[in-house]
C-alpha positions as CSV (number, residue, x, y, z in Angstrom):
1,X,128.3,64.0,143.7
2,X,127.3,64.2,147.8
3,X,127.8,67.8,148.2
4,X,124.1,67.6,149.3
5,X,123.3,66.0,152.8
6,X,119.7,66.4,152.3
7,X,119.4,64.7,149.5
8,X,122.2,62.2,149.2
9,X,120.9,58.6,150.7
10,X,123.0,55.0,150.6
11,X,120.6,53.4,148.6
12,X,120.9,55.8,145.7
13,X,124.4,55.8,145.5
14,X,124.2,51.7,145.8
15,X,121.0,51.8,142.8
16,X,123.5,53.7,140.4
17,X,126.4,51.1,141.3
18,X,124.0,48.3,140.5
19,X,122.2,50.1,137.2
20,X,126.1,50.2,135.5
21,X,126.6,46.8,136.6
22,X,123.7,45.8,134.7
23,X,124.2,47.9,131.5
24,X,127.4,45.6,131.5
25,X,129.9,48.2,132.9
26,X,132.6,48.3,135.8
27,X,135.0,50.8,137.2
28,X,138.6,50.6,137.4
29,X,140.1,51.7,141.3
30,X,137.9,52.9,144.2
31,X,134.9,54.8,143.4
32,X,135.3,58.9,143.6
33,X,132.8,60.5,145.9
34,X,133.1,64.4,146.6
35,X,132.9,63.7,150.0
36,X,136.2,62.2,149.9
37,X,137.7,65.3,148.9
38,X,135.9,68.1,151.7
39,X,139.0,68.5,153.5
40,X,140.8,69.9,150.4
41,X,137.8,71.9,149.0
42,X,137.8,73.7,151.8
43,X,141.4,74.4,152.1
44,X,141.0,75.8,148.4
45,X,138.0,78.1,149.7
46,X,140.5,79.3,151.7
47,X,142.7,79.9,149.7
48,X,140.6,82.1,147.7
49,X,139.5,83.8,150.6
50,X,143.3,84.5,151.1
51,X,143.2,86.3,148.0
52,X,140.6,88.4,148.2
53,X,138.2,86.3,145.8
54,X,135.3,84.8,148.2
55,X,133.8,86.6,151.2
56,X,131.4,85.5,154.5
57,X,127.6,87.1,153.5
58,X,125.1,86.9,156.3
59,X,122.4,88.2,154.1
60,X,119.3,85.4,154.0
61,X,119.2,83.4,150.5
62,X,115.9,85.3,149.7
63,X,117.9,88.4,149.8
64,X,120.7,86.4,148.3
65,X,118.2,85.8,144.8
66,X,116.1,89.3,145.1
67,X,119.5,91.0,144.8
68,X,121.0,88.8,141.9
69,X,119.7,91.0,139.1
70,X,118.2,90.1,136.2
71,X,119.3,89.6,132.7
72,X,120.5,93.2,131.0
73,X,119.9,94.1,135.2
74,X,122.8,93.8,137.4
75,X,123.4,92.9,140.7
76,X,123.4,94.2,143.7
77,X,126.9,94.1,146.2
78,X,126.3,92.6,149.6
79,X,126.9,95.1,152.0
80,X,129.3,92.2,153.4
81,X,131.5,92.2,150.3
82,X,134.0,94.0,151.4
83,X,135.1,92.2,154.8
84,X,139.1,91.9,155.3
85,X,140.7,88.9,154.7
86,X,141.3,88.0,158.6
87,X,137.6,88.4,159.1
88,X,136.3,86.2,156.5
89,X,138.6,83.2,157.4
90,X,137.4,83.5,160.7
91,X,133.8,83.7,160.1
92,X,134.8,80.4,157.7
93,X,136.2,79.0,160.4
94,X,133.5,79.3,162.8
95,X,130.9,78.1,160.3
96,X,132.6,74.7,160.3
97,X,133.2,74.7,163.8
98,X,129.2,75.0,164.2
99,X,128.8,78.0,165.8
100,X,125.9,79.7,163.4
101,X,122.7,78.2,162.4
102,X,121.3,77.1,158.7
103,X,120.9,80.1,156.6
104,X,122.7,82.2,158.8
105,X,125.9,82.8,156.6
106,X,127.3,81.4,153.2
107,X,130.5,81.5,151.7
108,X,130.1,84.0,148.2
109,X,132.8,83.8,145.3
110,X,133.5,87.6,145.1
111,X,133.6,88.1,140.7
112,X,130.9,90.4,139.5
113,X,126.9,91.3,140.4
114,X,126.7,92.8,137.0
115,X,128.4,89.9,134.5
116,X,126.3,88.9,131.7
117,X,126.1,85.8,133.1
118,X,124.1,85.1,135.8
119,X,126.1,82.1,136.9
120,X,129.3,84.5,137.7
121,X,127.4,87.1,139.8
122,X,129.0,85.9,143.5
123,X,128.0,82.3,143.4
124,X,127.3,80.8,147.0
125,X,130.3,77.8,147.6
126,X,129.6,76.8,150.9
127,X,126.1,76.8,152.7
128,X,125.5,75.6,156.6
129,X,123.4,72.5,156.8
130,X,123.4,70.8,160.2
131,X,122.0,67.2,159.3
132,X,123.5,63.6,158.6
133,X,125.7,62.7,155.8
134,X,125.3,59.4,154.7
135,X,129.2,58.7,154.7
136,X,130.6,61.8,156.7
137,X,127.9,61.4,159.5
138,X,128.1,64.3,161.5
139,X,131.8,65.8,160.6
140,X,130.6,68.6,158.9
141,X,127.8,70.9,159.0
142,X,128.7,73.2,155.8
143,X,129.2,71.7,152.7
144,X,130.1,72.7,149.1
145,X,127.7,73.7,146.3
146,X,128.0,71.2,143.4
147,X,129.5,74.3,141.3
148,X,132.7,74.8,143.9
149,X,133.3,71.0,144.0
150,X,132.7,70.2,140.4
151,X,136.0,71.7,139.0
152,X,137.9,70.9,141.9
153,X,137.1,67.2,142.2
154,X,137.5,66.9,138.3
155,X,141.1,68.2,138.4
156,X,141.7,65.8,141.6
157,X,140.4,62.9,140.2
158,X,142.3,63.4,136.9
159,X,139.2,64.0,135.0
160,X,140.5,65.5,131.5
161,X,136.4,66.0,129.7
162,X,134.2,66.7,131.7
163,X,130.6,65.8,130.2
164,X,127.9,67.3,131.1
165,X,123.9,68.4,129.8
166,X,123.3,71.2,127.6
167,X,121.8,73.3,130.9
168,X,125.7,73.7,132.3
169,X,127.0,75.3,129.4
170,X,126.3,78.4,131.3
171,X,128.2,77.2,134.0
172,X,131.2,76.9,132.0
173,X,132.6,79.9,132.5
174,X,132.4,79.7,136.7
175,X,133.8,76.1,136.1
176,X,136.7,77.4,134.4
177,X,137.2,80.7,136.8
178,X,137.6,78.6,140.1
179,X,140.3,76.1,138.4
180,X,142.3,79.4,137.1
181,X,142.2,80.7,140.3
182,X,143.8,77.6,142.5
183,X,147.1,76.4,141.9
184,X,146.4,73.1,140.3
185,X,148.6,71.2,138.3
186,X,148.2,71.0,134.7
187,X,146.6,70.1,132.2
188,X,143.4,71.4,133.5
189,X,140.0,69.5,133.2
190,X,137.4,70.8,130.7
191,X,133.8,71.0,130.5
192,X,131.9,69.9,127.6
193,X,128.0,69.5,127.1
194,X,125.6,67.6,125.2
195,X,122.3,67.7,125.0
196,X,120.2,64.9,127.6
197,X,118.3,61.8,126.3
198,X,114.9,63.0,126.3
199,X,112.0,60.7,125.5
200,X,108.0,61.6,124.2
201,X,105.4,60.2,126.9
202,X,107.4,61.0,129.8
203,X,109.6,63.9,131.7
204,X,113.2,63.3,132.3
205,X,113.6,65.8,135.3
206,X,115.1,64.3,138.2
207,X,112.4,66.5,140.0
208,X,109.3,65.9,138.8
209,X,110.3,61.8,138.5
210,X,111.2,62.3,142.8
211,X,107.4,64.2,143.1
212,X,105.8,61.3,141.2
213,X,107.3,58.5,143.3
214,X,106.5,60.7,147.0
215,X,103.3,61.0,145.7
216,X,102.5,57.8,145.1
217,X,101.8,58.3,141.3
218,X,104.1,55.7,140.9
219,X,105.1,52.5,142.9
220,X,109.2,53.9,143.7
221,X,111.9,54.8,141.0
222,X,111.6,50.5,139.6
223,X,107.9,51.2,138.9
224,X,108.0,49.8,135.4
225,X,106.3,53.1,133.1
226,X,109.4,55.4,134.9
227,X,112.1,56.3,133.0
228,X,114.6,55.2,135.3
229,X,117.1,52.1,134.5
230,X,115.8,50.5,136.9
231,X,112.3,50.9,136.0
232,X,113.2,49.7,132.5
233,X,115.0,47.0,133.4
234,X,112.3,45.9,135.9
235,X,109.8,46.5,132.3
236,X,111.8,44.0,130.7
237,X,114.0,46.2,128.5
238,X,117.1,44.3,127.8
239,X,120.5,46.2,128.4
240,X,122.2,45.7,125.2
241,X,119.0,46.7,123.1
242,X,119.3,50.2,125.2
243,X,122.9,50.7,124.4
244,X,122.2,50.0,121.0
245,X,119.6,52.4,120.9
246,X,121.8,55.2,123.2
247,X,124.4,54.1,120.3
248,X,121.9,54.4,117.1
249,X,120.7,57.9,118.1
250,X,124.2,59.4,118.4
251,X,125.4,62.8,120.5
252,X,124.2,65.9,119.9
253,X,125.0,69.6,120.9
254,X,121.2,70.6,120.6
255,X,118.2,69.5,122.4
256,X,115.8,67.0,120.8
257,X,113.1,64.4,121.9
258,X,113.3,60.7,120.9
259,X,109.7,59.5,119.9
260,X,109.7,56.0,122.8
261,X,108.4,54.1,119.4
262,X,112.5,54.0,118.2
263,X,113.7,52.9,121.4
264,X,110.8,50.2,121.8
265,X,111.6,48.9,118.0
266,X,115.1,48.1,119.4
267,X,113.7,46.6,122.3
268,X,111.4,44.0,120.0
269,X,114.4,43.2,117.5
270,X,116.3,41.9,120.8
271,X,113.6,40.2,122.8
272,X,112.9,38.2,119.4
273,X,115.8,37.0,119.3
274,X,116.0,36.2,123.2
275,X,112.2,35.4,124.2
276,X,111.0,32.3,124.8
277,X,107.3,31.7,123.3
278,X,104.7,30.8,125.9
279,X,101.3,30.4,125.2
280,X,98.8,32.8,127.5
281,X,95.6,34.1,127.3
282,X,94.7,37.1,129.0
283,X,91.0,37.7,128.4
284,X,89.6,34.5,127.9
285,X,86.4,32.8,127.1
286,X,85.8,29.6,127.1
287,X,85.5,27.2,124.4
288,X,84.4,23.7,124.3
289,X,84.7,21.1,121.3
290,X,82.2,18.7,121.3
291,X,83.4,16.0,119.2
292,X,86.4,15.3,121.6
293,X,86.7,12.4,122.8
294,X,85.6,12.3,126.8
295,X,89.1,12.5,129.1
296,X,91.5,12.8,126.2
297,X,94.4,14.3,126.2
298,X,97.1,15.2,123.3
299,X,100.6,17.0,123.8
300,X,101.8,18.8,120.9
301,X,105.8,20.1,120.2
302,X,106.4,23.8,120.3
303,X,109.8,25.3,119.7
304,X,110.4,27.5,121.9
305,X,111.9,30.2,120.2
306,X,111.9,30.1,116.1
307,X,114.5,32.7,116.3
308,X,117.4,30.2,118.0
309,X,117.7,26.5,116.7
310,X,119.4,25.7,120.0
311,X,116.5,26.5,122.6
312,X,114.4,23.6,122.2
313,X,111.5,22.3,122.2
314,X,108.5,22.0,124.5
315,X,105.6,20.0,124.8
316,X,101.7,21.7,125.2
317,X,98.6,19.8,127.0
318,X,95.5,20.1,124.3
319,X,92.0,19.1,125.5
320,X,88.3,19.4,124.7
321,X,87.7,22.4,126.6
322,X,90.0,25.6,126.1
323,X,90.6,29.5,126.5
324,X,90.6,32.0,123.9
325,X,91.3,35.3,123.6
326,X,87.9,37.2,123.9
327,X,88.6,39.1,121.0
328,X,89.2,36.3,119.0
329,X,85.4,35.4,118.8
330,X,82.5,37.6,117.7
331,X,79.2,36.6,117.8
332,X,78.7,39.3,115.0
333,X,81.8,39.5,113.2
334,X,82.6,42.7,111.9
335,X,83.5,43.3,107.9
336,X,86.6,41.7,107.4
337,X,87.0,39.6,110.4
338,X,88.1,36.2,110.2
339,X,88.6,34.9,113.9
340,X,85.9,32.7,115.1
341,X,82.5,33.2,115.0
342,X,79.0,31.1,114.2
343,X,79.8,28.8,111.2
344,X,83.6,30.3,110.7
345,X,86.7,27.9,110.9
346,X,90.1,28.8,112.4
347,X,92.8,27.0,112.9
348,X,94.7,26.6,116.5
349,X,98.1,26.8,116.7
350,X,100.1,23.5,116.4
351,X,96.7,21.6,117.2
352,X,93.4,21.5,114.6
353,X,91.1,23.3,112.7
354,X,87.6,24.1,114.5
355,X,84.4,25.4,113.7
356,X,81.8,27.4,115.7
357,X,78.7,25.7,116.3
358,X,77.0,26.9,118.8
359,X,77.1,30.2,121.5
360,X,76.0,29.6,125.1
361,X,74.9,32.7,126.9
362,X,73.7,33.4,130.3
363,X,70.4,35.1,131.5
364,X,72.2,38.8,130.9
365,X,72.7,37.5,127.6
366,X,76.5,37.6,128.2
367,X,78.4,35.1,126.0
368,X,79.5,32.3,128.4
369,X,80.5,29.7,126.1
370,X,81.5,29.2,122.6
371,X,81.1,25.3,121.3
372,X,82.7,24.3,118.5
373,X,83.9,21.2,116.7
374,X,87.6,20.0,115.4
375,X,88.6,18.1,111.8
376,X,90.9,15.4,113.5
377,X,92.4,15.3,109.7
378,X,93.9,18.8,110.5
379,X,96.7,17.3,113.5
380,X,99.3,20.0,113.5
381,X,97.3,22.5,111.5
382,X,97.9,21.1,108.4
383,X,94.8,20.3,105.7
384,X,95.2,17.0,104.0
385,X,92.4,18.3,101.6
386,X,94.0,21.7,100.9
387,X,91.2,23.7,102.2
388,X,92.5,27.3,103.7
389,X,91.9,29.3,106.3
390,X,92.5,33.2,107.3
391,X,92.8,32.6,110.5
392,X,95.4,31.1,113.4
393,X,94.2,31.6,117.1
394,X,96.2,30.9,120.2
395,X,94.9,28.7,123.0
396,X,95.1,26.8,126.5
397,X,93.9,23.9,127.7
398,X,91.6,25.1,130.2
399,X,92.2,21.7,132.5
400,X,96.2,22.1,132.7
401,X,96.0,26.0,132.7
402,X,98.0,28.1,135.6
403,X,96.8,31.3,136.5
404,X,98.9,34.4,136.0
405,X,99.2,38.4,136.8
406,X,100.2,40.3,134.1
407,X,100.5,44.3,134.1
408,X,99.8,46.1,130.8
409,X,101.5,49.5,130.7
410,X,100.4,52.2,128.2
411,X,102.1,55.7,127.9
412,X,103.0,57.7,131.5
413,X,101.6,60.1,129.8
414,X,99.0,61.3,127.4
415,X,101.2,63.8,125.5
416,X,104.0,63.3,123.5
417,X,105.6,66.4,125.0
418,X,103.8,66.9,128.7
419,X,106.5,69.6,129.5
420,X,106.4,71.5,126.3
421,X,103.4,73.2,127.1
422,X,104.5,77.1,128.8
423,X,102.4,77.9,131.7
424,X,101.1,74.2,132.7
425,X,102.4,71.9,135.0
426,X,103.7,68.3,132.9
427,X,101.7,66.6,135.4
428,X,98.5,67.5,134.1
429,X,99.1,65.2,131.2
430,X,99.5,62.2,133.3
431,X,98.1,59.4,132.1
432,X,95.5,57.8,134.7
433,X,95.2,54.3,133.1
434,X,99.3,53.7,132.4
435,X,98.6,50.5,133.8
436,X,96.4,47.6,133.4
437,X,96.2,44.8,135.6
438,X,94.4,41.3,134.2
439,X,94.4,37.7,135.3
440,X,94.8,35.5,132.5
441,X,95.7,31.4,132.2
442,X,98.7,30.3,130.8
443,X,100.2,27.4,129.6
444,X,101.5,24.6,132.1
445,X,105.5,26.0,131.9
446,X,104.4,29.3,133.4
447,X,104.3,27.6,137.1
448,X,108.2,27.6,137.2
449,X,109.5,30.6,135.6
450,X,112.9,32.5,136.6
451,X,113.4,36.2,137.8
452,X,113.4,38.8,134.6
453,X,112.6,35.6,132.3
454,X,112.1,37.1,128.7
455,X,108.8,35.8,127.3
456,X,106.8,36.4,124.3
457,X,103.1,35.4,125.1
458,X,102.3,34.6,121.4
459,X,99.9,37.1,119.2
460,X,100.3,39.3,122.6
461,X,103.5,40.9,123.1
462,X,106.5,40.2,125.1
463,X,107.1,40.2,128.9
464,X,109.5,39.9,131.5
465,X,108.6,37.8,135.0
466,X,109.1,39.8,137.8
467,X,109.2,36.9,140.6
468,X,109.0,39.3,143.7
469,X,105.6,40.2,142.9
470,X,104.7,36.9,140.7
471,X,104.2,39.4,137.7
472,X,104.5,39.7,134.2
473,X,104.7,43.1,133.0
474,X,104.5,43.6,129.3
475,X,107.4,45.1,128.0
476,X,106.8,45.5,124.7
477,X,103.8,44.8,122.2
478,X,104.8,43.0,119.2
479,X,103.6,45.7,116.7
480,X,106.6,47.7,115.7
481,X,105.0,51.4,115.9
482,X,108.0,53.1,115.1
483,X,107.8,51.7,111.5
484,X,104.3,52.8,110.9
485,X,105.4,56.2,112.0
486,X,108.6,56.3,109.4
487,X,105.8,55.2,106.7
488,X,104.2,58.0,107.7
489,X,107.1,60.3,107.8
């Protein structure tokens, strides 16, 4: 659809050729643009100008909607309605040829200012625009409204169903007056509707989406909390696991909202399968053993992924002085908390067992350092002696560590339904911290990683490496919300 000059553009019709290439679809023949087909639509406007059905109104589009009515209120005529045949086609004819100026005069299907349906009270088909079309350049200066092409193009291109959201069904009946009103061979395209794939957290309307990104509430329609494919993909959101999702929740004829916790649970299932496990740590604080030897160095084997035999193995620099996570260590541990803290053991994944001994702080009293010693009986994480412990922490060797970026992204919104609320603009629910930005250390394979790279940073979620802007952005968190919520439910 390119019925609109003004706000058609290349690069969105070359974004939706790339988004189906990436869900994993092509097209058979040429692609169909409505452009193609101007000629002919406005050979049929003529045609129904011929017989009597459309007429040339010069009133302004303000008047245009002040004289539509009102439901159980009807229309008013256009004091134009009733121009002859001859003088309409010439006025039409004029109006391509350039002669008036925007606004000055539109083309009006002549059916009924007091139908029921708003939709059928003398819909506008052609309006003057004088500005560049991306693939018609300057060759016309009026162009169809998306209702008069819709029909049309659908019988030309062969288009038996017609799919479209629950918001057309009112259009239906104008759909289905046009085609019965042109000779066009049969059988004749129908219209059908379903309701849209609406999510909680965020707004679906191509509007409001267009507003955040010229507003720079967003970084552009890939920003990764936007709803778009692209933005999703760009998240990390792998195409199959949002087909299967599109596929799990089904068609309906009413309008619903999808809680983002469903679609994310699909998300994990596939990135488990898919990830590669890195070791990162995103907050960290440093901790120092000091029982290990001066200079030494281990390397310890790490699949990297438990969830395919055939992806390998790698191998992780260990050393006497690591990260943790920051939250893994409390001076003052909370009631049931069994990370580290003074005189608690843990054990570190694939490596040893340690023990807090000691917590170095700086004049503000800040926690600067956490010492602890390691059982060199525990290699691998295993006790010889049987003893247990509640607790396995992720690390990195703070001398072979790389430094990373990673974007944390939270809910584009506060409320689960921002534009449910009558009388208050959606935007008010937006969400001022929807993204995070830390620097973290990770392990030495981080330095070479590959565009969109699926990664799960152990014990912290999984994320895709966006190598344009050396990023990871989180796409997922490894707790699966949506079955807390059923549990609920």
């Amino acid at each position: 659809d390119d019925t609109n000059p003004v706000t058609e553009d290349a690069d969105y019709v070359r974004a939706i050729q790339d988004d189906i290439r990436w869900l994993g679809f092509e097209w058979s023949g040429d692609i169909q643009y409505a452009s193609d087909r101007f000629e002919q639509l406005y050979t049929w406007a003529q045609v129904l100008i011929g017989k009597g059905l459309a007429y040339i109104d010069d009133q302004s589009a303000e008047v245009i909607s002040a004289t539509r009515g009102a439901i159980g209120v009807p229309g008013v005529n256009s004091p134009f309605r009733d121009r002859s045949v001859d003088e309409n086609l010439d006025l039409f004819a004029r109006m391509r040829a350039g002669e008036f100026d925007d606004g000055q005069k539109v083309l009006r299907a002549k059916i009924d200012m007091a139908h029921t349906n708003g939709q059928m009270r003398d819909p506008i088909l052609y309006r003057i625009r004088k500005v560049h079309h991306h693939r018609t350049g300057s060759a016309w200066c009026i162009y169809p409204t998306y209702d008069w092409a819709h029909g049309q193009c659908d019988a030309a291109e062969g288009i038996t169903h017609s799919i479209c959201t629950l918001e057309f069904d009112a259009h239906r009946p104008l759909y289905e007056w046009f085609l019965s009103n042109l000779d066009l061979p049969e059988p004749l395209p129908h219209q059908y509707e379903f309701a849209r794939l609406n999510l909680t957290h965020t707004v679906m309307s191509k509007r409001k989406l267009l507003h955040l990104v010229q507003e720079k509430m967003v970084d552009g329609f890939d920003d990764p909390r936007m709803p778009t494919l692209r933005g999703l993909r760009r998240r990390g959101y792998p195409a199959e696991a949002i087909k299967a999702f599109c596929a799990h929740i089904g068609v309906a004829k009413t309008n619903s909202v999808n809680e983002v916790e469903l679609l994310e649970s699909f998300i994990r299932t596939d990135l488990n399968k898919q990830a590669v496990r890195r070791l990162a740590v995103l907050h960290p604080i440093k901790v120092v053993i000091t029982n290990w030897p001066a200079g030494q160095v281990e390397w310890f084997e790490a699949t990297n992924n438990p969830e395919d035999p055939t992806a390998g193995i790698r191998q992780i620099p260990f050393s006497g002085e690591l990260y943790l996570e920051s939250e893994d260590f409390m001076e003052v541990p909370a009631p049931k908390y069994f990370r580290l803290f003074p005189g608690n053991e843990v054990r570190l994944r694939n490596a040893y067992f340690v023990k807090c001994t000691e917590v170095i702080k700086n004049d503000q009293g800040d926690v600067v350092e956490v010492q602890v010693t390691y059982d060199p009986e525990t290699k691998g994480g295993n006790s010889p002696d049987g003893r247990k412990v509640k607790t396995t922490l992720h690390w990195v060797s703070s001398a072979h560590a790389v430094p990373i970026t990673a974007h944390l992204y939270h809910h584009l919104f506060n409320d689960p339904h921002p534009d449910s609320h009558e009388g208050r603009d959606s935007l008010e629910f937006l969400n001022p911290a929807s993204r995070t930005v830390v620097t973290g250390w990770g392990e030495p394979s981080l330095s070479e990683v590959a565009d969109e790279t699926h990664i799960q940073f152990e014990r912290l979620g999984y994320f895709s490496y966006d190598a344009k802007s050396k990023v990871f952005h989180r796409t997922v968190g490894l707790k699966d919300e949506w079955s807390r919520i059923q549990k609920r439910v």
